[in-house]
C-alpha positions as CSV (number, residue, x, y, z in Angstrom):
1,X,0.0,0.0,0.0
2,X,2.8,2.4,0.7
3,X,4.3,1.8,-2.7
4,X,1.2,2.2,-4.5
5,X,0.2,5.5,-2.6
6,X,-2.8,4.0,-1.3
7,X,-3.4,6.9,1.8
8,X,-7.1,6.2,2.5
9,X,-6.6,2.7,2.9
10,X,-3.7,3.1,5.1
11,X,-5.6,5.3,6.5
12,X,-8.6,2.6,7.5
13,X,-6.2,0.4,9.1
14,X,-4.5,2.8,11.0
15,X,-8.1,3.8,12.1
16,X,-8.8,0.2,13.1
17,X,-5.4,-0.6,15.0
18,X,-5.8,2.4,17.3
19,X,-9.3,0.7,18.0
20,X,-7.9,-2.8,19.1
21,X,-5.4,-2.7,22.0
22,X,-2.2,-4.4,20.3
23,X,-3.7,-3.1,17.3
24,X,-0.8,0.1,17.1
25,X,2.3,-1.8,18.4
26,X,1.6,-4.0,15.5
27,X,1.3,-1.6,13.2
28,X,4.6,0.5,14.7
29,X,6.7,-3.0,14.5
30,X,5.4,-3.6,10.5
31,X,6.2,-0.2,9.5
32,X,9.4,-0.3,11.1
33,X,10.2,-3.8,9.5
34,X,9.1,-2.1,6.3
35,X,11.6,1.2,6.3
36,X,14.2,-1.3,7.3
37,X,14.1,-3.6,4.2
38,X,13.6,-0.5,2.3
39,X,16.6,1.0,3.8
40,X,18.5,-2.2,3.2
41,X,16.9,-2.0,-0.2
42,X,18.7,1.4,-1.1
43,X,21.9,0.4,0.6
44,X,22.7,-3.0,-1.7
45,X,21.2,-0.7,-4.6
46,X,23.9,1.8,-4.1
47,X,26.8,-1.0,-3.5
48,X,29.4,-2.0,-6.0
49,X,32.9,-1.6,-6.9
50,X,32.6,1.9,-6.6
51,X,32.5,2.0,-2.8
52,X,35.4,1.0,-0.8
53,X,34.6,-0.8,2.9
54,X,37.7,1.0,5.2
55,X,37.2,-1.9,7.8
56,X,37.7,-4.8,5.5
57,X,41.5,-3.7,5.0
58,X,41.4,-1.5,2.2
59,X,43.9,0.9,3.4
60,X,47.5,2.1,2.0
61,X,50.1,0.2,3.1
62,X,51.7,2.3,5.7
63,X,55.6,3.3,5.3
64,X,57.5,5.7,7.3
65,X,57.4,8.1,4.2
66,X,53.7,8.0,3.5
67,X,52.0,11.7,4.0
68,X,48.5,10.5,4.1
69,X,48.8,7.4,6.4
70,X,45.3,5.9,7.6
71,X,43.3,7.8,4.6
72,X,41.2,5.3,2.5
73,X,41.5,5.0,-1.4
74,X,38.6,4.6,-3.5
75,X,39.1,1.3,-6.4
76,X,37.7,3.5,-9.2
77,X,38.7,7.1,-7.9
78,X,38.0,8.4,-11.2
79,X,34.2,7.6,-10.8
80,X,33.6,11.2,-8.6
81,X,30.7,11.0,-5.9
82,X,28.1,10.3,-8.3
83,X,27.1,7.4,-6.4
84,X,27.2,8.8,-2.8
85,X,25.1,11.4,-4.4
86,X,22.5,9.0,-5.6
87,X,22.6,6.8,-2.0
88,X,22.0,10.4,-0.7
89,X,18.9,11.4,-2.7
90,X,17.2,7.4,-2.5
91,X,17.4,7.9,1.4
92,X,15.7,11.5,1.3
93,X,13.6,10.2,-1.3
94,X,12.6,7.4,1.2
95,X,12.4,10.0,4.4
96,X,9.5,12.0,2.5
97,X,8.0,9.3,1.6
98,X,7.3,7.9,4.6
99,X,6.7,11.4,6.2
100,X,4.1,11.8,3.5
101,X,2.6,8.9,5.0
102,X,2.6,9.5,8.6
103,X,0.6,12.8,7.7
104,X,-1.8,11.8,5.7
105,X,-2.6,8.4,6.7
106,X,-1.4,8.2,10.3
107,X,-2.8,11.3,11.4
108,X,0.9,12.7,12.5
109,X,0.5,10.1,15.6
110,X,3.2,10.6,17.2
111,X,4.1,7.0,18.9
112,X,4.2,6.3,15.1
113,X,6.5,9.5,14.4
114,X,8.6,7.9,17.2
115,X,8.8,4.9,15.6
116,X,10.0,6.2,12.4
117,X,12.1,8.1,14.0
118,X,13.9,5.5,16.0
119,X,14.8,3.1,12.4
């Protein structure tokens, strides 16, 4: 429902959770699961040879007459920040889109802000 924009349906359900008493924490712990796999989504999206993990030993080899000991090297330096950009805009992208939501079809609850605001 959230990908298809469907607010008045969300809507209806969020109207019937508040109604049953484990009805809301429920729906907090779906939504949550939800903005996690979407997060996870945009993070394996944004992954590739471009991106250079600093803990997995990826590091210069240190020498005494190294000036920038410690600092990590990109593989494919020549590839810019085009794709940090992108991981960038997909998260903010993501953020109002689930902001959108919580407005207009969780009635700016805020245990549920809290929620989305804790993933």
């Amino acid at each position: 429902m959230v990908d298809n924009n469907q607010f008045n349906d969300l809507s209806r359900l969020f109207r019937l959770c508040i109604m049953v008493p484990t009805g809301l924490p429920c729906l907090k712990a779906a939504l949550t699961e939800s903005i996690v796999q979407r997060g996870r989504s945009v993070n394996e999206a944004s992954l590739g040879d471009d991106f250079v993990d600093v803990e997995e030993g990826s590091r210069e080899p240190e020498g005494p007459n190294k000036k920038d000991k410690g600092k990590a090297k990109a593989k494919n330096a020549g590839s810019g920040i085009q794709p940090a950009v992108t991981w960038v805009q997909e998260v903010l992208n993501l953020k109002d889109k689930i902001d959108t939501v919580w407005k207009k079809s969780f009635q700016s609850n805020r245990e549920v802000e809290s929620s989305i605001n804790n993933v």
